[in-house]
C-alpha positions in Angstrom: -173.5 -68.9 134.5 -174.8 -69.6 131.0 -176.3 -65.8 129.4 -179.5 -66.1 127.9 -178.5 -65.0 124.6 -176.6 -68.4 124.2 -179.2 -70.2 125.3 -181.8 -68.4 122.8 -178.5 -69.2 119.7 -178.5 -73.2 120.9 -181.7 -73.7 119.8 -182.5 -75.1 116.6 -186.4 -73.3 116.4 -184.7 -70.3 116.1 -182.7 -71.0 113.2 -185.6 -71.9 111.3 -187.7 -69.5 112.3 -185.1 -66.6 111.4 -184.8 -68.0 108.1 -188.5 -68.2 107.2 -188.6 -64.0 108.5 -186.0 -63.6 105.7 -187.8 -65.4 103.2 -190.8 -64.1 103.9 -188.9 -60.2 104.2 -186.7 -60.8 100.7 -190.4 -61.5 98.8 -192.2 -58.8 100.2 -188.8 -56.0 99.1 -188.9 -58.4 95.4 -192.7 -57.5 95.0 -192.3 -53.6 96.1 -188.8 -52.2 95.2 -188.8 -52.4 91.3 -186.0 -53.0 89.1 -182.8 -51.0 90.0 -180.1 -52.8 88.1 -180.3 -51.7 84.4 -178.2 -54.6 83.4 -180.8 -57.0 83.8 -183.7 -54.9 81.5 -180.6 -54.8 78.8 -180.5 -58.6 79.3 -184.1 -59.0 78.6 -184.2 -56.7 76.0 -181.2 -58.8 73.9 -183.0 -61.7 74.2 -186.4 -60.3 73.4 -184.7 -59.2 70.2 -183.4 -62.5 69.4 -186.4 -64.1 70.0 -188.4 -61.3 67.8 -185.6 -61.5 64.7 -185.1 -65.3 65.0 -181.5 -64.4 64.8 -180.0 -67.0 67.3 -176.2 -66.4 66.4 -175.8 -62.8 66.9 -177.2 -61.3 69.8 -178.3 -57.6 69.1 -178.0 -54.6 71.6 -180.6 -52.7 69.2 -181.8 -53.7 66.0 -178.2 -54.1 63.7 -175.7 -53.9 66.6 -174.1 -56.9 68.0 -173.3 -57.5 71.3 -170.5 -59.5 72.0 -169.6 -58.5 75.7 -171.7 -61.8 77.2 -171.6 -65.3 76.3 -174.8 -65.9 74.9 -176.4 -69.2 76.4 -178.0 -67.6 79.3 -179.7 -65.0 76.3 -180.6 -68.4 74.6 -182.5 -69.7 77.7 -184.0 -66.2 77.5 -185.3 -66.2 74.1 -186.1 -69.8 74.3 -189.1 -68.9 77.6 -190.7 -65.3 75.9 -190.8 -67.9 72.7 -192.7 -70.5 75.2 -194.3 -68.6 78.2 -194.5 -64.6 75.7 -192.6 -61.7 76.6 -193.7 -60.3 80.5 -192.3 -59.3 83.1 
């Protein structure tokens, strides 16, 4: 006798349907739970500075101090978008 739980697994609606609840479930916790990983607002901030200072070579942690601890094209692609789209969230 086949359970009904395998029955409810073996079909292919529910697949798609479980992952548009997750979608729908990770926007709504993106659009309420703020920022918790400080790493990301240092990220931002490094290329915010490049892009203000026009100093592409060096990135900056604050005005003056390098920081070397991240390769530096994804801080690039950064300071490229506040330069086209402005700096926002």
């Amino acid at each position: 006798m086949q359970h009904s739980s395998s029955h409810f697994l073996n079909n292919p609606r529910f697949y798609k349907i479980s992952v548009v609840i997750l979608i729908v479930i990770r926007g709504i916790f993106n659009a309420v739970v703020p920022l918790m990983d400080k790493t990301e607002a240092r990220y931002a901030e490094i290329a915010r500075l490049m892009a203000e200072t026009g100093n592409w070579i060096t990135p900056q942690i604050d005005y003056g101090v390098p920081f070397w601890a991240k390769p530096p094209l994804s801080t690039w692609l950064s300071a490229a978008s506040m330069n086209v789209f402005g700096v926002n969230e």
